[in-house]
C-alpha distance (Angstrom), angle and dihedral (degrees) to the residues before:
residue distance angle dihedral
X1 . . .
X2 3.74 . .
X3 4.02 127.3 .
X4 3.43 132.0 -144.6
X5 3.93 131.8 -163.6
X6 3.08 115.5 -124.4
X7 4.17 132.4 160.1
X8 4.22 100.2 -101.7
X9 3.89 135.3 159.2
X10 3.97 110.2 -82.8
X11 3.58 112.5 -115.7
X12 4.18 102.9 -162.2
X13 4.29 127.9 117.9
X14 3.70 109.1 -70.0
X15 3.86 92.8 -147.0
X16 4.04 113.8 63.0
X17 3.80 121.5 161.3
X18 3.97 84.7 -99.0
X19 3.81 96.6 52.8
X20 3.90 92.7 49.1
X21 4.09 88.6 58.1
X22 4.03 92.2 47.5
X23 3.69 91.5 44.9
X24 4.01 88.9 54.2
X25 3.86 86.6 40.7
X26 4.22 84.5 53.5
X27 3.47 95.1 48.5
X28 3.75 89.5 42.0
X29 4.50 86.6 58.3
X30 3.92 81.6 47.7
X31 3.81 99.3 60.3
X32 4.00 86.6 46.9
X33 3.77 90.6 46.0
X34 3.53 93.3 47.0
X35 3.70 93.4 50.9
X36 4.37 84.4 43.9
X37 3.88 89.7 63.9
X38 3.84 95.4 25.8
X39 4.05 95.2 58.2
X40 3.67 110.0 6.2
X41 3.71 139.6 -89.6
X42 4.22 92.2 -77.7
X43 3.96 84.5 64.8
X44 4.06 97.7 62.6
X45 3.46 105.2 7.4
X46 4.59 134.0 70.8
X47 4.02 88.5 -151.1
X48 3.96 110.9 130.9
X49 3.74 138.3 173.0
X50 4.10 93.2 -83.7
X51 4.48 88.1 45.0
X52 4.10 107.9 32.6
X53 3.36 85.5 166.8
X54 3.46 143.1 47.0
X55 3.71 143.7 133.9
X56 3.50 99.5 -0.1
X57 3.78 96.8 55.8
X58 3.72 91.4 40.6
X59 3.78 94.7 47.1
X60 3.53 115.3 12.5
X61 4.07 89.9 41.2
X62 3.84 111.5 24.5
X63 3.95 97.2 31.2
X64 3.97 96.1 38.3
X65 4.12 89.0 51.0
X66 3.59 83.2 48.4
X67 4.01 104.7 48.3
X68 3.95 83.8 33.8
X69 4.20 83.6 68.8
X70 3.40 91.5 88.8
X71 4.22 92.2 86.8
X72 4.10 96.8 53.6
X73 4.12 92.1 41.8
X74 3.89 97.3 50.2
X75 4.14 96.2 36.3
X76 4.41 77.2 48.4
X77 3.90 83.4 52.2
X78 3.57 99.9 41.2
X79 3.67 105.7 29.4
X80 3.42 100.1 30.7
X81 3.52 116.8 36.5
X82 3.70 96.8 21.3
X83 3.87 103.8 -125.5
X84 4.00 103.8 174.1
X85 3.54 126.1 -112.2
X86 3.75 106.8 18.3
X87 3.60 91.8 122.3
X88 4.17 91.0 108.5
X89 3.77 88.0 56.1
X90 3.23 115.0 45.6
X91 3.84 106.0 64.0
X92 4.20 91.3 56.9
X93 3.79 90.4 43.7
X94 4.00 81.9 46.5
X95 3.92 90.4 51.3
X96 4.04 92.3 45.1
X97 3.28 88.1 48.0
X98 3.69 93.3 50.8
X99 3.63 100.7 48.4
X100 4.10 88.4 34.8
X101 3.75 87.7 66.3
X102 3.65 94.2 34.7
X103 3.98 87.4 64.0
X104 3.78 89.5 39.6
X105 3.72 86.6 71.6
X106 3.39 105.8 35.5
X107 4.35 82.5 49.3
X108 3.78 88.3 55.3
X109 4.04 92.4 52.7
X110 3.37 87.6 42.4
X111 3.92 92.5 57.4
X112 3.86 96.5 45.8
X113 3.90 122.3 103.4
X114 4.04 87.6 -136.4
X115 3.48 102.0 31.9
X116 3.71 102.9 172.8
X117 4.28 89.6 67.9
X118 3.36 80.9 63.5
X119 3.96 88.2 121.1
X120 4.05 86.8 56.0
X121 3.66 96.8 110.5
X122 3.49 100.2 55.5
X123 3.84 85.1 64.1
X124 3.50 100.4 24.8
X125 3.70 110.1 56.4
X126 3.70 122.8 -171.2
X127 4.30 102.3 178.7
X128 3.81 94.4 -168.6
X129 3.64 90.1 66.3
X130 3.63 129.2 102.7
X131 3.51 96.6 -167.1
X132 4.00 90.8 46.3
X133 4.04 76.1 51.2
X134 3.93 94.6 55.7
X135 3.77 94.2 36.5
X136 4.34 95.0 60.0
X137 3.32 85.1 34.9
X138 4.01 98.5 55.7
X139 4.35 87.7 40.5
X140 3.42 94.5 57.7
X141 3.87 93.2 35.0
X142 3.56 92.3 61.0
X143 3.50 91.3 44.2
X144 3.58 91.4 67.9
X145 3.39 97.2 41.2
X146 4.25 89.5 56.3
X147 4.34 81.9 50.4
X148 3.48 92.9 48.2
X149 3.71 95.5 58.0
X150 3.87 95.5 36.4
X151 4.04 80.1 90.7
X152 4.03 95.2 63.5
X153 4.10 79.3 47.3
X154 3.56 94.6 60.1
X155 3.68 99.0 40.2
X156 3.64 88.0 49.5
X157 4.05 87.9 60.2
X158 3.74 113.5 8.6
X159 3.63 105.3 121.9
X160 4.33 92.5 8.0
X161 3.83 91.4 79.1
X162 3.90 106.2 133.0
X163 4.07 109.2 146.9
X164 3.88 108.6 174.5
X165 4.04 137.4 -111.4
X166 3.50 109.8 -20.0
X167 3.49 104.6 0.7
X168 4.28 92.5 61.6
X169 4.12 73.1 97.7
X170 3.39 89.4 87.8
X171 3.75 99.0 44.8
X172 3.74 97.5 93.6
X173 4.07 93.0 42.5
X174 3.07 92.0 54.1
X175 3.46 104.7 47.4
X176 3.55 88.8 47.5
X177 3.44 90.0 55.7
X178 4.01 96.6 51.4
X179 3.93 84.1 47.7
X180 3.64 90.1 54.7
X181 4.15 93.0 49.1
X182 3.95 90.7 39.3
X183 4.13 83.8 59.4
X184 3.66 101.3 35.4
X185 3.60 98.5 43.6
X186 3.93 94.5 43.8
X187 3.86 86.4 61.6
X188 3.73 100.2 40.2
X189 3.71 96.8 37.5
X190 4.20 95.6 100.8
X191 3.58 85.8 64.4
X192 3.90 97.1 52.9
X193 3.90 87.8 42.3
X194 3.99 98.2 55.4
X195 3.77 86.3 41.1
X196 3.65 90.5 57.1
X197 3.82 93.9 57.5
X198 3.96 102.9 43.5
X199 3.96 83.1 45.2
X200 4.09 90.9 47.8
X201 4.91 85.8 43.8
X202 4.07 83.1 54.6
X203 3.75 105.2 43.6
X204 4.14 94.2 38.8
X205 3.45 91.8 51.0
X206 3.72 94.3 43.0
X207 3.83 96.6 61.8
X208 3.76 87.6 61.3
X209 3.83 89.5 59.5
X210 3.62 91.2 54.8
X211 3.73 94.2 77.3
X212 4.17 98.3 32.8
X213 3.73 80.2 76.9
X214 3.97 91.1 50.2
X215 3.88 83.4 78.1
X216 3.78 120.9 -174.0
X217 3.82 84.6 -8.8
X218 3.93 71.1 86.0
X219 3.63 128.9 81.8
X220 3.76 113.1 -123.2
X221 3.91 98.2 -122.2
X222 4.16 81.4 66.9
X223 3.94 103.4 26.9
X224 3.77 110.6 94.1
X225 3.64 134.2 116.1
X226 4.10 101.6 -123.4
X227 4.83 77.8 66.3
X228 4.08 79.6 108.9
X229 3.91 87.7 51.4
X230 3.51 98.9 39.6
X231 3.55 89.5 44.2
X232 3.94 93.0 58.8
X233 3.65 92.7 46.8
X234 3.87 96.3 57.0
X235 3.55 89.7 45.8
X236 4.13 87.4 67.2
X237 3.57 93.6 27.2
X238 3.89 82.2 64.2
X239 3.84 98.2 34.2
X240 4.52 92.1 87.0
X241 3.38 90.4 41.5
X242 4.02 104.2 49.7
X243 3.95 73.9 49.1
X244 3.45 98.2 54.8
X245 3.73 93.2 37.5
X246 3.92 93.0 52.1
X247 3.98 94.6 46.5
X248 3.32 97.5 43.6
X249 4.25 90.8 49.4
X250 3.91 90.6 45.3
X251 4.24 91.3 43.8
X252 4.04 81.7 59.4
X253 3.42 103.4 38.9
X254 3.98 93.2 47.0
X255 4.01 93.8 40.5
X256 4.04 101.3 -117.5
X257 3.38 140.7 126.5
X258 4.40 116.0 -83.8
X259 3.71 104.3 -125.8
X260 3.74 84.1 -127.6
X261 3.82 90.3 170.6
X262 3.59 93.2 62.5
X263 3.90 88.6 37.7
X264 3.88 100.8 50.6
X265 3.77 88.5 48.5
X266 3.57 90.4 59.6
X267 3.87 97.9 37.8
X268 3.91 81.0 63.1
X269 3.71 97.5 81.4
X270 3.58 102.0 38.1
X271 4.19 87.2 85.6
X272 3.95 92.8 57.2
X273 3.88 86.2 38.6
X274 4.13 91.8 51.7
X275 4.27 88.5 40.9
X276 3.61 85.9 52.9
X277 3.90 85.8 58.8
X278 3.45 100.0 36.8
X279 3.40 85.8 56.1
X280 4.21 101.4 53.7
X281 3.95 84.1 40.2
X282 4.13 101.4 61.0
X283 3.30 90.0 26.7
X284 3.91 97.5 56.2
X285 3.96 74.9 45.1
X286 3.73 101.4 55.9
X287 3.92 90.7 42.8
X288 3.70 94.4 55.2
X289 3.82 97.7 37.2
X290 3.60 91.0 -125.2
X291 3.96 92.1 138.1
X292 3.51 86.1 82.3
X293 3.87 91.3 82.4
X294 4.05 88.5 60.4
X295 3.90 87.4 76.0
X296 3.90 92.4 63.0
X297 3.45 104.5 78.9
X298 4.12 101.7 -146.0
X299 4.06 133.9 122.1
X300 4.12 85.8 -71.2
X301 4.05 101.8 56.5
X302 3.85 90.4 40.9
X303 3.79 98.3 54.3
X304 4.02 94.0 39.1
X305 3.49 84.3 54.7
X306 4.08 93.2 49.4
X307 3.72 89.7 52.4
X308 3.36 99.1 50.1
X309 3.96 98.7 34.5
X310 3.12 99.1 45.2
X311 4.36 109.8 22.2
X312 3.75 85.0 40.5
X313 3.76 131.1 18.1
X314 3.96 91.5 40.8
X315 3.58 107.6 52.8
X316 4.18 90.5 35.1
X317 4.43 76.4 61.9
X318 3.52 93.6 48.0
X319 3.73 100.4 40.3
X320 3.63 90.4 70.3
X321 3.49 109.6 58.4
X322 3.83 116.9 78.0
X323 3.93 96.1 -130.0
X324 3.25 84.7 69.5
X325 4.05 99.1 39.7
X326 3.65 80.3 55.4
X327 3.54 108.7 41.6
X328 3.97 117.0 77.5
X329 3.76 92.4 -159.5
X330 4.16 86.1 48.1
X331 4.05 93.4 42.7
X332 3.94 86.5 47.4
X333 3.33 96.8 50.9
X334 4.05 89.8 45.5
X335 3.87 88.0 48.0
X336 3.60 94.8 50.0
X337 3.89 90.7 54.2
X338 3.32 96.0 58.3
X339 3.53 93.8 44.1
X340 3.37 96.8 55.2
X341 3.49 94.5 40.4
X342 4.30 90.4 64.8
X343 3.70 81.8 46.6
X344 3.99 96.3 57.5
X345 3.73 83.6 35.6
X346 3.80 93.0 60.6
X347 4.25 91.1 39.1
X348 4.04 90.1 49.1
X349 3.73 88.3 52.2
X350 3.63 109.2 42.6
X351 4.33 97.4 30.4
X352 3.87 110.7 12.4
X353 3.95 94.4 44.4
X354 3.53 102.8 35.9
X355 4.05 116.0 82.6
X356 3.71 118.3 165.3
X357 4.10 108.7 -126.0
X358 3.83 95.8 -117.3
X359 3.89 102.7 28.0
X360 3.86 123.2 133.8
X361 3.75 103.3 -145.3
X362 3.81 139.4 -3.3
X363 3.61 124.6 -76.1
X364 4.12 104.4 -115.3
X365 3.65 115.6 176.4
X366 4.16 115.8 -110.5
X367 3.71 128.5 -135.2
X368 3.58 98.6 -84.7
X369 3.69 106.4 46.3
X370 4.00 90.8 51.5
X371 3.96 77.0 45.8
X372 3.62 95.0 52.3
X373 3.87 90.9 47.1
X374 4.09 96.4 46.9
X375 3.67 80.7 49.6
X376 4.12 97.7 60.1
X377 3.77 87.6 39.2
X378 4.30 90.3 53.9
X379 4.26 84.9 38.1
X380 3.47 91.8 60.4
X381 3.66 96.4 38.0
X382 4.03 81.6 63.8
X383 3.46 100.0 35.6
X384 4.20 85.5 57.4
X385 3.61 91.5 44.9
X386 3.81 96.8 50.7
X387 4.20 85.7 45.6
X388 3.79 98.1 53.3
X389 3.91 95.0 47.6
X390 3.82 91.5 54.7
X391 3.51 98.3 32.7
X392 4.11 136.3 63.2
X393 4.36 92.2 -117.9
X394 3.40 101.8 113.0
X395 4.02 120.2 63.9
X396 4.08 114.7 -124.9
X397 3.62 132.3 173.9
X398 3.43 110.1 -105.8
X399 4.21 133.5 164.9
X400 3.45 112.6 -102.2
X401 4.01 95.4 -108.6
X402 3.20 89.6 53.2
X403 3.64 128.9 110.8
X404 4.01 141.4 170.5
């Protein structure tokens, strides 16, 4: 009999060892958020009036847009320029994307003094704002992202929907209405996917402007006037690799095959896409004499040097030998490199380099903010877990009579 693949809901045990420690870890960033909204940001949180931000914005915000890039790079690949067979890839990177974003919001109104105006700037608009910039952009970004996958919602249902006793009234209305989505969507969908990626090249590069106008509150390894650009090109650099590192993670954890076909086609570009980088980053460097810095061997040097070492220079090596292409452990590792590399990248910038003129002591992140972010990162782990086992995301090998 022959198979197909084809994108299908995951049947596998919800509860693992591993899921029973990132539920606990969830519930753990629950109690802290709680207490966050219950008694104030002083009662969880080491933010003053010299650092009103911290952690949250440098992870939860700047890193999860970042790692969340993965959605507007592949539907560019797929959609855009037509590369073949990235049809396995793009609906996870669509759902991490999705709930990436989703937690992007929720991080920002978590990290607000007044929290409940978070809705403010879509009344209140203040145009010569970057944030105000990154904040419209992220709304409507999301938006799209929750339209985009409305499609895998109706085929998951259209034509399945069955409520019981009294409410089979709403049976035919609402499969009417999925029919009427499934149709209008499938012929307006180009314009939601373009929109997606010129939304995702203004917001990246817009949280890099947020700390050019820090100024010398800066350190000089991370002050320079190309942080928009630089930002932007991480964010794709990153994009294959949060794929690679997310499909290869949820191939394990469900028990099926990597498409590494797919995956080692993609993991091909990623070393022009990190040279490219590399390139803007020490030459911004050697133009602005910033390099200089490196010699003094402090906090700064050491975790420039980890970024780019380590997030950069290492997996661009490794990416271009075919043992690697063709290994999942190899590509993993590779993927994970560069991933956290963007995520040190985004933590240098917004906590390590930035020190307010006249503050006292450093700004370290307490308990319950790292907490609070472990806990998003172990929410969405669940929240991805629960999506892909009831709906058709992730691509199995199934006979061709069958069907979910």
């Amino acid at each position: 009999m022959s198979e197909l693949v084809i994108p299908k809901p995951v049947k596998h045990k919800f509860f693992t060892p591993g899921m029973v420690i990132v539920t606990l870890l969830a519930l753990n960033g629950l109690y802290f958020l709680a207490k966050r909204f219950l008694f104030g940001m002083g009662a969880v949180t080491n933010l003053n009036n010299f650092y009103p931000w911290g952690l949250w914005i440098g992870v939860d915000v700047a890193a999860g847009v970042a790692l969340a890039a993965g959605g507007f790079v592949t539907a560019a690949m797929g959609h855009i320029f037509h590369l073949p067979n990235m049809k396995p890839v793009i609906r996870p990177a669509l759902l991490t994307a999705m709930l990436g974003y989703t937690f992007v919001g929720i991080g920002v109104m978590v990290d607000i003094g007044r929290w409940y105006y978070i809705w403010h700037p879509m009344i209140y608009w203040n145009g010569t704002s970057p944030l105000f910039e990154v904040g419209i952009c992220v709304m409507t970004y999301l938006t799209v992202l929750y339209i985009e996958f409305f499609p895998i919602v109706t085929e998951r249902f259209r034509g399945k929907v069955n409520l019981p006793n009294i409410l089979s009234i709403f049976n035919k209305p609402i499969e009417f209405l999925f029919k009427l989505f499934d149709n209008t969507l499938g012929k307006a969908m180009f314009i939601f996917i373009i929109a997606g990626v010129v939304l995702s090249t203004l917001h990246q590069s817009s949280l890099g402007t947020l700390m050019v106008i820090a100024g010398y509150k800066m350190h000089p390894l991370w002050l320079t006037p190309i942080m928009p650009l630089l930002f932007f090109i991480s964010a794709i650099c990153v994009g294959i690799p949060m794929v690679l590192f997310e499909s290869l993670i949820a191939s394990r954890s469900f028990g099926v095959k990597p498409e590494m076909e797919v995956l080692k086609n993609i993991a091909a570009y990623v070393p022009l896409l990190l040279g490219i980088y590399l390139g803007f980053k020490l030459g911004d460097m050697a133009i602005r004499k910033s390099f200089v810095y490196l010699f003094e061997f402090n906090k700064y040097s050491i975790a420039w040097l980890i970024e780019i070492i380590f997030g950069v220079i290492i997996p661009l090596v490794m990416l271009n030998f075919k043992k690697v292409l063709n290994s999942p452990l190899w590509l993993f590792i590779a993927a994970t490199l560069v991933v956290a590399g963007v995520l040190i990248n985004r933590i240098n910038t917004f906590i390590i380099a930035y020190h307010p003129l006249y503050a006292k002591v450093a700004y370290v992140p307490s308990f319950g903010e790292i907490s609070v972010t472990v806990g998003f990162i172990c929410l969405m782990v669940i929240l991805y877990r629960i999506i892909v086992m009831i709906f058709p995301v992730i691509s199995l090998p199934v006979k061709n009579e069958e069907k979910y």
